[in-house]
C-alpha positions as CSV (number, residue, x, y, z in Angstrom):
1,X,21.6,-82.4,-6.7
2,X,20.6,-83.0,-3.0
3,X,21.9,-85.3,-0.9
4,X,18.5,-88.0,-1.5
5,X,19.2,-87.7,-5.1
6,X,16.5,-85.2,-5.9
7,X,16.7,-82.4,-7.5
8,X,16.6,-78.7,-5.6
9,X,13.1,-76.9,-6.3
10,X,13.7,-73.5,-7.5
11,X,11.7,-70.8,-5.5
12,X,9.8,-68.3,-6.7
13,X,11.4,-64.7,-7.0
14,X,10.0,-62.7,-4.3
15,X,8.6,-59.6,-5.3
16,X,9.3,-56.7,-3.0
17,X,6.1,-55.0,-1.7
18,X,6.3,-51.4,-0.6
19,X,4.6,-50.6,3.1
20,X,1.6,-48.6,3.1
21,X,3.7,-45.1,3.9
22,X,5.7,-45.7,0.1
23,X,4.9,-45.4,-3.0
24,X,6.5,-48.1,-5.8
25,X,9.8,-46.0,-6.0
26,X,10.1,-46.5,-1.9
27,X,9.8,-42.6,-1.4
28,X,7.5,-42.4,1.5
29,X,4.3,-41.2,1.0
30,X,1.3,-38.9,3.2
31,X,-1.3,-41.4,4.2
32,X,-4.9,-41.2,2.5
33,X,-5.9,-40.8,6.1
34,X,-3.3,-37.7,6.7
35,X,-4.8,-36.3,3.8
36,X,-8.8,-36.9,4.0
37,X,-8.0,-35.4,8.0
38,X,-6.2,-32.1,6.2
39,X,-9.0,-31.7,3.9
40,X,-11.8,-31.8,6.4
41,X,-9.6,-29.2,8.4
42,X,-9.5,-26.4,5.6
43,X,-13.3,-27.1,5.3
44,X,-14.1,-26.9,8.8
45,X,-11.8,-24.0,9.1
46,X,-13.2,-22.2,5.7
47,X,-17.1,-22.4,6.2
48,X,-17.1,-26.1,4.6
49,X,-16.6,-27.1,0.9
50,X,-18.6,-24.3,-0.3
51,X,-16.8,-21.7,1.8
52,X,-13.5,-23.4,0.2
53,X,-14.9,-23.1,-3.7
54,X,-16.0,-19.6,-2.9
55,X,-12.6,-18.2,-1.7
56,X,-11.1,-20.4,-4.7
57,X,-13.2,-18.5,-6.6
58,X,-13.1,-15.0,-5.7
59,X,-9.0,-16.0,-5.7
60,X,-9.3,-16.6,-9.3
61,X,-11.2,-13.9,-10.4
62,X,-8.3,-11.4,-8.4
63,X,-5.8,-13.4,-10.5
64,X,-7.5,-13.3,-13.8
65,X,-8.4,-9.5,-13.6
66,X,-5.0,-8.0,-12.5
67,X,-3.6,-10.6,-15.1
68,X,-6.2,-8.3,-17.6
69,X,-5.0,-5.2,-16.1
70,X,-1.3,-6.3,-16.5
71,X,-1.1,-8.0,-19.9
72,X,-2.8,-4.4,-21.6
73,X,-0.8,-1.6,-19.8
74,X,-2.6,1.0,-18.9
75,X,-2.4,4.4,-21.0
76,X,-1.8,7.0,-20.0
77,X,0.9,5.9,-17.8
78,X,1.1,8.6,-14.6
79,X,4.6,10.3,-14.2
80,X,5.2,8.2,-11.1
81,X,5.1,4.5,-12.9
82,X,7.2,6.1,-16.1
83,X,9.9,7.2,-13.2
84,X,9.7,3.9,-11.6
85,X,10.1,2.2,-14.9
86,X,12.9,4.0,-15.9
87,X,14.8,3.4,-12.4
88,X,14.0,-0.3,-12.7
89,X,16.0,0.1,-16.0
90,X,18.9,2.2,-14.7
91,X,19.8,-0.3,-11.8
92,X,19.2,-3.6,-14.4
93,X,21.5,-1.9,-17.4
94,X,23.6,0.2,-15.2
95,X,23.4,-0.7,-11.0
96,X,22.2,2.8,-10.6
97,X,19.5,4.2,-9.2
98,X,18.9,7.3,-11.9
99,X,16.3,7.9,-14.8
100,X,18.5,7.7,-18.2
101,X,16.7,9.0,-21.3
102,X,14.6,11.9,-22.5
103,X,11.1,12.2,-20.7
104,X,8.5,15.4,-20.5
105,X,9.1,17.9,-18.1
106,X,6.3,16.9,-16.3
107,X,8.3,14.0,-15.0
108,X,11.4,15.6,-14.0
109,X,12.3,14.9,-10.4
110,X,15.4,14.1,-8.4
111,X,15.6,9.8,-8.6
112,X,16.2,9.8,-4.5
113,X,12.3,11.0,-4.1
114,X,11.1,7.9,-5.2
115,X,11.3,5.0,-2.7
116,X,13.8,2.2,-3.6
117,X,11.2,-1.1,-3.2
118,X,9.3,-1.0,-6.2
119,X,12.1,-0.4,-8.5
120,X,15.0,-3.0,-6.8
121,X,12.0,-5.5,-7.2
122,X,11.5,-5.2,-10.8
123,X,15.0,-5.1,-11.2
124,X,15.5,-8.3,-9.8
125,X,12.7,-9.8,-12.3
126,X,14.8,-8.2,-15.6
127,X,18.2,-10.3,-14.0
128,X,16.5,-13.2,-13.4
129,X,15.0,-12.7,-16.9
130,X,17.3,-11.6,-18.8
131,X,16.2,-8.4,-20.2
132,X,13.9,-5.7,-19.5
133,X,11.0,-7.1,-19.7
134,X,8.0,-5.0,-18.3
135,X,5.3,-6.8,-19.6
136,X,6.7,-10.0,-17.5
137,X,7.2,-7.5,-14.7
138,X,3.7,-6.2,-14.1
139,X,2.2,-9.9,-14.5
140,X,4.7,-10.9,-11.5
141,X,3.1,-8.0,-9.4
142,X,-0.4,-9.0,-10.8
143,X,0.4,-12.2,-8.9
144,X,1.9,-10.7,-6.0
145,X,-0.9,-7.9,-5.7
146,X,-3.7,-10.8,-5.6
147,X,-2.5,-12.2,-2.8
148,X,-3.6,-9.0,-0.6
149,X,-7.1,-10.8,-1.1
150,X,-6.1,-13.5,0.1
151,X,-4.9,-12.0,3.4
152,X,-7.6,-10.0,3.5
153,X,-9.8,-13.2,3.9
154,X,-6.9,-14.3,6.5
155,X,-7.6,-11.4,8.4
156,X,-11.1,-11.5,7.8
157,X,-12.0,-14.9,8.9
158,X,-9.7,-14.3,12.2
159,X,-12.3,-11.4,13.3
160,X,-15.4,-12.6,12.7
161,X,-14.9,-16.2,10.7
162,X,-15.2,-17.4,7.2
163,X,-17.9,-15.1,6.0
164,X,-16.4,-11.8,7.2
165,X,-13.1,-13.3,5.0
166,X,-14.8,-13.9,2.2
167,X,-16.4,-10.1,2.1
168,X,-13.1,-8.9,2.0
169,X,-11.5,-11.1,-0.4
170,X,-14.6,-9.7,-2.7
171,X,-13.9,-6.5,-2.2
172,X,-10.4,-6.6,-2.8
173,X,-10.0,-8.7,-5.8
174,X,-12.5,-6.0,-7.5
175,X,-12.0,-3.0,-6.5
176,X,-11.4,-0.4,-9.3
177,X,-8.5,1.6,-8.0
178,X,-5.9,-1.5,-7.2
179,X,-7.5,-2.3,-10.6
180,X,-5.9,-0.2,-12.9
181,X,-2.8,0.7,-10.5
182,X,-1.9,-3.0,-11.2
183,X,-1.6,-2.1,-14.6
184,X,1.3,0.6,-14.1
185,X,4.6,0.6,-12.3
186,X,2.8,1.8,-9.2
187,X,3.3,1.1,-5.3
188,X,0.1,0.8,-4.1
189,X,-1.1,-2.6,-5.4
190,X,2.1,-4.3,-3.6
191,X,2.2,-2.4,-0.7
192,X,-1.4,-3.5,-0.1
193,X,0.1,-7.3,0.0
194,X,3.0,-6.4,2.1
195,X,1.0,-4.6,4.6
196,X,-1.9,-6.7,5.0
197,X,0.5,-9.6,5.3
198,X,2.5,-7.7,7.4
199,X,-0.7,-7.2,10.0
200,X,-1.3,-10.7,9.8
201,X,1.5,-11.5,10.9
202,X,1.6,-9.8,13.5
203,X,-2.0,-10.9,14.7
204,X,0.4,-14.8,14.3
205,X,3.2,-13.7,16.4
206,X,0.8,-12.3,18.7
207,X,-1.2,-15.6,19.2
208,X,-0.6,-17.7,22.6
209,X,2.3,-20.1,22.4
210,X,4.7,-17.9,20.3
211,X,8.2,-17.2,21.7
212,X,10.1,-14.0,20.0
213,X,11.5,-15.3,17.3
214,X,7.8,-15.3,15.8
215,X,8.2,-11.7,15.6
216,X,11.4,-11.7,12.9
217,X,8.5,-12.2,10.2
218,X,6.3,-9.0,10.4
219,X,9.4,-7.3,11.2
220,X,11.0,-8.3,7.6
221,X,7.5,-7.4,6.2
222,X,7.4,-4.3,7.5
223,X,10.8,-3.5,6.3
224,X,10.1,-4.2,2.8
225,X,6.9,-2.2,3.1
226,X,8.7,0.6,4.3
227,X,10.8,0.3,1.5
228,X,8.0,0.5,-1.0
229,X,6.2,3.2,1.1
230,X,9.2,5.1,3.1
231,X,6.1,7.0,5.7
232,X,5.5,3.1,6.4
233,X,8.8,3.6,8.8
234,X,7.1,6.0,11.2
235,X,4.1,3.6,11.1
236,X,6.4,0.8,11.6
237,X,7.8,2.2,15.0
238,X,4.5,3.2,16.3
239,X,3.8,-0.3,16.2
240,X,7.0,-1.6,17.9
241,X,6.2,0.4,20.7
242,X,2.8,-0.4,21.1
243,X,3.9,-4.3,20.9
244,X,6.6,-3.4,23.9
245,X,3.5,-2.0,25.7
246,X,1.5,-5.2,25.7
247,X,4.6,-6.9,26.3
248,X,5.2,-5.4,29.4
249,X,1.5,-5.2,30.4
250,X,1.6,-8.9,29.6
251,X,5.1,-10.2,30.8
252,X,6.9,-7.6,32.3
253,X,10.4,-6.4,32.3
254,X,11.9,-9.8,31.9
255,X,10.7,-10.5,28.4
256,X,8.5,-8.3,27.6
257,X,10.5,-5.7,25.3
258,X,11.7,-8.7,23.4
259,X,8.9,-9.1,20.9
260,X,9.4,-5.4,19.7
261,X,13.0,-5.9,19.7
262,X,13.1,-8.7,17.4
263,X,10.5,-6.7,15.5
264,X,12.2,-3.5,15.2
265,X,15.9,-5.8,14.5
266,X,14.3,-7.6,11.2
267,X,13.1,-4.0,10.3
268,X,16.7,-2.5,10.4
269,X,18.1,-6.0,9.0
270,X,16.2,-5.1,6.0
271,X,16.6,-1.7,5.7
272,X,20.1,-0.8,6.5
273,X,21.6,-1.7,3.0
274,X,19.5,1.0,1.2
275,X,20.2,3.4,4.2
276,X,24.2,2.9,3.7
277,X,23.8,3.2,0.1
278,X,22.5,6.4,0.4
279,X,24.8,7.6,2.8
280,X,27.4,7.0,0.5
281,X,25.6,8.2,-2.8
282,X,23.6,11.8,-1.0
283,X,26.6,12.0,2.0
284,X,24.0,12.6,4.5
285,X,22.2,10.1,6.2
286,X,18.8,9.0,4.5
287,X,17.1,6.2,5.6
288,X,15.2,5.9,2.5
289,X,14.0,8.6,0.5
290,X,14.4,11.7,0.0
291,X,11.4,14.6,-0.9
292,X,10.1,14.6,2.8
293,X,10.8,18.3,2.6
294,X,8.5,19.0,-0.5
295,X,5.5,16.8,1.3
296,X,5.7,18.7,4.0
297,X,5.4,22.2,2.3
298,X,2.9,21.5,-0.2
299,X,1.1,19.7,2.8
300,X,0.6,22.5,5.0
301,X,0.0,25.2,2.1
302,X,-2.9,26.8,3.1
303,X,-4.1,28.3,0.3
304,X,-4.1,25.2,-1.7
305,X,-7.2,24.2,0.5
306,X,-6.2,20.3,1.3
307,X,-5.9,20.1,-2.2
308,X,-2.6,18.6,-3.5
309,X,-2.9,18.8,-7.3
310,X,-3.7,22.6,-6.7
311,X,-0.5,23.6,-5.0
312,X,1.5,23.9,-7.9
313,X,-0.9,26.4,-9.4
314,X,-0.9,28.6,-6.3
315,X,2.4,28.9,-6.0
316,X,2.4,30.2,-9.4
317,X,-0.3,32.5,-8.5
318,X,1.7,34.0,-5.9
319,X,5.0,33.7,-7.1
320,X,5.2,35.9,-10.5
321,X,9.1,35.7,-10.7
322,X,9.1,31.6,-10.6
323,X,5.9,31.7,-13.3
324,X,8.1,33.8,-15.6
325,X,10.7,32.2,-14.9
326,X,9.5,28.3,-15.8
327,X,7.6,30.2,-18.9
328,X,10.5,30.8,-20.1
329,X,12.1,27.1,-19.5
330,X,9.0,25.8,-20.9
331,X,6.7,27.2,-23.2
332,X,3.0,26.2,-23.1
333,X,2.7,22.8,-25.8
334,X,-0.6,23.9,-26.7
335,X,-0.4,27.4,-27.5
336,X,2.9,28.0,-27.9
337,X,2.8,31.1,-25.6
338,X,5.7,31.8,-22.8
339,X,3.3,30.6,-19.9
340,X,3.4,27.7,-17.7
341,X,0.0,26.8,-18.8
342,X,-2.4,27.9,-22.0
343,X,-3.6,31.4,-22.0
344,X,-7.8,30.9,-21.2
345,X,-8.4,33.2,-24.3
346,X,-6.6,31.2,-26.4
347,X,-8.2,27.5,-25.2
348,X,-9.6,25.3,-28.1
349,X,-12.3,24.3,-26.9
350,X,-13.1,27.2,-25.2
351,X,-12.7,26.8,-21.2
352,X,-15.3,27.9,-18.6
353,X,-14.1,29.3,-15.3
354,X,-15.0,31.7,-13.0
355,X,-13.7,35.5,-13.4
356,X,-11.1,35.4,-11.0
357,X,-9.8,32.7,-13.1
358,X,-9.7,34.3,-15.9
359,X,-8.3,37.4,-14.9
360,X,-5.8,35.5,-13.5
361,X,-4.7,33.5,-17.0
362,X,-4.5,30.3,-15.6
363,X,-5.6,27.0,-15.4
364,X,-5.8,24.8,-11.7
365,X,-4.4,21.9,-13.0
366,X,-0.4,22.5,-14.2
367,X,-0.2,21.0,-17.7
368,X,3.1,20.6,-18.4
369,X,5.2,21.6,-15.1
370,X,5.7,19.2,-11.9
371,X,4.7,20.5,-9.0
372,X,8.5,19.4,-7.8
373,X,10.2,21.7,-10.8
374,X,7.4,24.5,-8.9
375,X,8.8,24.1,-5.4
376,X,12.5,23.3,-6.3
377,X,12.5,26.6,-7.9
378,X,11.1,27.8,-5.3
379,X,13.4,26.8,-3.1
380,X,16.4,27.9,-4.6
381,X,15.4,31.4,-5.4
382,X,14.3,31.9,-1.4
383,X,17.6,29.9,-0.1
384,X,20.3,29.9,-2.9
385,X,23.3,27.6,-1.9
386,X,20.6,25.5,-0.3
387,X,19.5,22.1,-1.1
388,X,16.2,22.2,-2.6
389,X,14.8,19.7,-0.2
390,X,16.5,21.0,2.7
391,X,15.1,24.0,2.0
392,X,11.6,23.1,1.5
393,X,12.0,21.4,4.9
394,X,12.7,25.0,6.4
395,X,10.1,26.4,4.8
396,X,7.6,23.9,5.9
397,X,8.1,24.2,9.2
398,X,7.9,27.5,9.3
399,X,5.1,27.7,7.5
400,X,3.4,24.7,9.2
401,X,4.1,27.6,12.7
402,X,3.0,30.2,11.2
403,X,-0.4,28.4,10.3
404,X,-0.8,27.4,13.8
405,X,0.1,30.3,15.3
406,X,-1.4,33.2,13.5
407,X,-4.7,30.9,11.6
408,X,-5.8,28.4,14.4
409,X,-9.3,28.0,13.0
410,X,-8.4,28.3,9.3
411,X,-5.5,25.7,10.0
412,X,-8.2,23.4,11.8
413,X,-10.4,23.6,9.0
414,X,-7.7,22.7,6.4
415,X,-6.3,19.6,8.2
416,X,-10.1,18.5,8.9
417,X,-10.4,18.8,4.9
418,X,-7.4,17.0,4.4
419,X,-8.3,14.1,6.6
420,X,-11.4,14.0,5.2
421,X,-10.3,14.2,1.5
422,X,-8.5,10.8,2.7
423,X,-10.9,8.8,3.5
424,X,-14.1,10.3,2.0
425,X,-12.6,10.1,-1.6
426,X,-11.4,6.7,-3.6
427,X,-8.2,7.0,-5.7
428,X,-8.3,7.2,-9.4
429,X,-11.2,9.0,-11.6
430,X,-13.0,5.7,-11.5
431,X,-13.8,5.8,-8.4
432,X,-15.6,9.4,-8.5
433,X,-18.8,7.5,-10.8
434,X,-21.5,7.9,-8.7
435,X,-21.9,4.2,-7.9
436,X,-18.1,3.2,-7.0
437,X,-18.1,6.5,-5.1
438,X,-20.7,5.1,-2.8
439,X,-19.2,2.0,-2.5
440,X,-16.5,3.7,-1.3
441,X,-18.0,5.7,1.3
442,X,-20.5,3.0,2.3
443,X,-16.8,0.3,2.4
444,X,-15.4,2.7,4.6
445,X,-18.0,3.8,6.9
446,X,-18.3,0.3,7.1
447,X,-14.5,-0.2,8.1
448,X,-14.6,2.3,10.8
449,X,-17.5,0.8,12.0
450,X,-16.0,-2.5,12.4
451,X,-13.1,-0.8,14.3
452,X,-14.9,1.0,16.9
453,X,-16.7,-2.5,17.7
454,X,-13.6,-4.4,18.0
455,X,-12.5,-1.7,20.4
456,X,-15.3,-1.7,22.4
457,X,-14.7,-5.7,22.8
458,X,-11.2,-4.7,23.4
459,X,-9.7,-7.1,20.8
460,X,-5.8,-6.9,20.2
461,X,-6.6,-6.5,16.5
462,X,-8.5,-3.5,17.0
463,X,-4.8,-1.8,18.6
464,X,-2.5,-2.8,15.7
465,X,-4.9,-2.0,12.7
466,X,-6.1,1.6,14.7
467,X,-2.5,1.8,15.4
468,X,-2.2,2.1,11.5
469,X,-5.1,3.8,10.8
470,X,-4.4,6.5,13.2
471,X,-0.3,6.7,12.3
472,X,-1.6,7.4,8.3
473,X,-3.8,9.9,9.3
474,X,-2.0,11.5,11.1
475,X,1.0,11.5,8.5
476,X,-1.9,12.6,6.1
477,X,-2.9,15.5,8.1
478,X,0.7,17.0,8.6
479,X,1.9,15.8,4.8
480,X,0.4,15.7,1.6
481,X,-2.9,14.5,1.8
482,X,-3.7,11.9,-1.1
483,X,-6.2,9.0,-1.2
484,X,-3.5,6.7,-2.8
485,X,-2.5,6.2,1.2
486,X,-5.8,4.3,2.2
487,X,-5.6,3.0,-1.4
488,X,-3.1,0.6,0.5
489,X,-4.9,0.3,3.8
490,X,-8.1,-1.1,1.4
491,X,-7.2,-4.8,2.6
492,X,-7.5,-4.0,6.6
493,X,-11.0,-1.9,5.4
494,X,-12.3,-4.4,4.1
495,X,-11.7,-7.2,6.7
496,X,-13.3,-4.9,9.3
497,X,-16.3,-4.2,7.0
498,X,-16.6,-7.8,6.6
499,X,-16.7,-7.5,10.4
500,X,-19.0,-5.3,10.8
501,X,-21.9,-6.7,8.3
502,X,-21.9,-9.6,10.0
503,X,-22.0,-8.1,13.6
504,X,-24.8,-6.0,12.4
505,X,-26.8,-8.5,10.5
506,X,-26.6,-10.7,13.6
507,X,-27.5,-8.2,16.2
508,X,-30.3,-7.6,13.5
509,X,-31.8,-11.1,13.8
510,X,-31.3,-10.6,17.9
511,X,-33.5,-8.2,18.3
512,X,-36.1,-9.5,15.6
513,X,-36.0,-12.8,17.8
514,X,-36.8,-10.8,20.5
515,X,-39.5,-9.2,19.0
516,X,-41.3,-12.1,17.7
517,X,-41.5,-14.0,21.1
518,X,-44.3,-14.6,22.9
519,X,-45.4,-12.0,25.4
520,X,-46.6,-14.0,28.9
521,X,-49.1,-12.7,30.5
């Protein structure tokens, strides 16, 4: 009771209201205005709401067909993703990086040939899995591998806007070759992601405002692209040195080395665990793989004519002891006869070839033998006590001098045909059918195109992807020349195609304004 004798009104329970930045549990929340602002930002910045349901699109359709690819492995497998798969097992069941189990002969090479990415990668999916599971595997990389569209519309849309970006997400999220790679064990599909996010990151780093630190990220990339691709480590230090020139041009002594040293410290930070590994497991020093011995003689084998898959069978030709010998290890499956391939006579269906192929019994493609059994034996008979790739190294080089030294213009011709080879050809039998074949050439002719006008406006892109292009080439031209290395660069073609269209169709519409003016008289 109060003190006048009346009784105390009760008042109402007051209800807590939450401020406009909270939601009803008091966690703050983003503003509808924050949001409606972001929106209009990734329209503005993606060719407005259709740009953004296009990219979502093409984004999709990357996801859903490597998904395809993925789920439904792909048969035959190539030796190279059955090696990779059975590493991947070794270092989940075991911790070691060997191939455990019978496999053909075809597939027999030493484990420290193949680079250590791919494998450690899928190894880490089976432990955080729980078994070997490749299926699970290859979706994970499906994933992975469709995000190189993705930056390829990044890249894209920093040369020449939205619409260049979206041309290159296109041709990335369908073309064939990444395709059906996606649906092996292979390198190329997710060192396609690493290194067009890897140029992309340097193009961020690179952009006005950035201190060093910036330049820890496409260092790391690079890294773990060089461990998926080991000739990515060459490429890798080209670049360092060509971001400490523009450093220096830029900033001088003071800072200018730093971006590259950052770069090239996240590189090593990344690498050096596999490098000690192996200097404990080979006892030599090995920053990543080993087999550079083998590229580099099959590479500069002249009579092979540019042609990897026809080394192994000229070697044969030439080498009558190491036929026999292998004959001997491993009788043709077909015929049963002690040859390294079937006897032409004895071919069901009957084979055409030309007479000096018949006379010599043999077929240009080696059925059953890898090339590496060809040149390891090889190597040993010509430098017993020798380490087969040591050897090969030695022999390379040699031969790679005697090449230029007694056939200039023969050697000219060869590496012209490798270079060519390339570029000119698309990976995978799919992409020799006439009309993916000229998409190829017409993509790439495209790309090129798109590079020599971005050097003409003298755009810092233009250095760090020619810096690549040129590096690969030239790594093509001295090593084995295969397609499967601009398999991986198809990301940074197809951004500067996208370039290019655009630069073309509007200098088109320039000069037909031009034409259709009025002439005053």
């Amino acid at each position: 009771m109060a003190a006048s004798g009346e009784p105390q009104r009760r008042r109402p329970a007051q209800v807590a209201v939450a401020p406009k930045d909270e939601n009803a549990h008091g966690r703050a929340s983003v503003p509808d205005h924050v949001v409606i602002t972001a929106m209009r930002g990734l329209e503005a910045r993606n060719g407005g709401r259709a740009g953004v349901t296009v990219l979502c699109a093409i984004l999709l359709v990357a996801v859903g067909l490597r998904v395809h690819f993925a789920w439904d492995a792909w048969n035959p497998q190539v030796p190279d993703a059955r090696a990779y798969a059975r590493i991947a097992r070794s270092l989940h069941q075991d911790g070691t990086f060997t191939q455990r189990g019978p496999f053909p002969p075809r597939d027999v090479q030493q484990s420290s040939n193949y680079s250590p990415g791919l494998p450690l990668f899928v190894a880490g999916i089976y432990e955080v899995s729980g078994g070997v599971h490749l299926r699970l595997a290859r979706l994970v990389l499906a994933a992975v591998g469709a995000l190189a569209a993705l930056f390829a519309y990044l890249i894209g849309r920093r040369l020449s806007g939205p619409g260049a970006g979206l041309i290159a997400a296109g041709v990335v999220a369908g073309y064939p070759a990444l395709l059906e790679y996606q649906g092996m064990l292979m390198t190329e599909p997710l060192a396609a992601t690493l290194l067009s996010g890897a140029v992309l990151a340097v193009l961020w780093a690179s952009d006005p405002g950035r201190g060093p630190a910036a330049w820890a990220l496409p260092g790391a990339l690079l890294g773990a692209m060089s461990l998926v691709r080991p000739e990515y480590l060459g490429v890798s230090v080209l670049l360092a040195i060509v971001v400490a020139a523009r450093g220096l041009v830029r900033r001088g002594r003071a800072g200018g080395l730093a971006p590259a040293g950052v770069l090239m410290l996240a590189l090593v930070v990344v690498i050096a665990p596999w490098t000690v590994r192996n200097a404990i497991v080979l006892d030599r020093f090995v920053p990543l793989s080993t087999g550079g011995g083998q590229v580099l003689f099959a590479g500069t084998y002249l009579p092979s004519d540019g042609n990897p898959q026809k080394v192994g069978g000229e070697v044969l030709e030439r080498n009558p002891s190491v036929r026999r010998y292998l004959a001997e290890l491993h009788p043709s499956p077909l015929t049963g006869a002690t040859s390294p391939r079937p006897l032409l006579s004895q071919a069901v269906p009957p084979v055409e070839v030309a007479p000096r192929e018949l006379l010599s019994q043999r077929i240009l493609v080696p059925d059953s033998i890898s090339l590496e059994k060809i040149l390891t034996t090889l190597a040993i008979r010509r430098h017993p006590g020798q380490g087969s790739d040591a050897a090969l190294a030695q022999m390379g080089r040699a031969q790679l001098w005697r090449n230029v030294r007694d056939q200039p213009l023969r050697t000219a011709g060869f590496t012209l045909r490798k270079v060519t080879r390339i570029w000119a050809r698309g990976q995978r039998d799919v992409m020799e059918e006439a009309g993916w074949a000229v998409f190829h050439a017409i993509l790439v002719i495209l790309g090129l195109t798109g590079l020599a006008l971005l050097a003409l406006r003298r755009r810092w892109e233009a250095v760090v992807i020619g810096t690549i292009f040129f590096a690969i080439t030239a790594i093509s031209a001295v090593l084995v020349a295969s397609p499967r290395r601009v398999l991986v660069m198809i990301p940074l073609v197809a951004a500067l195609a996208g370039f290019a269209l655009l630069e073309l169709a509007a200098r088109v519409r320039a000069v037909r304004a031009r034409s259709s003016r009025p002439v005053t008289v």
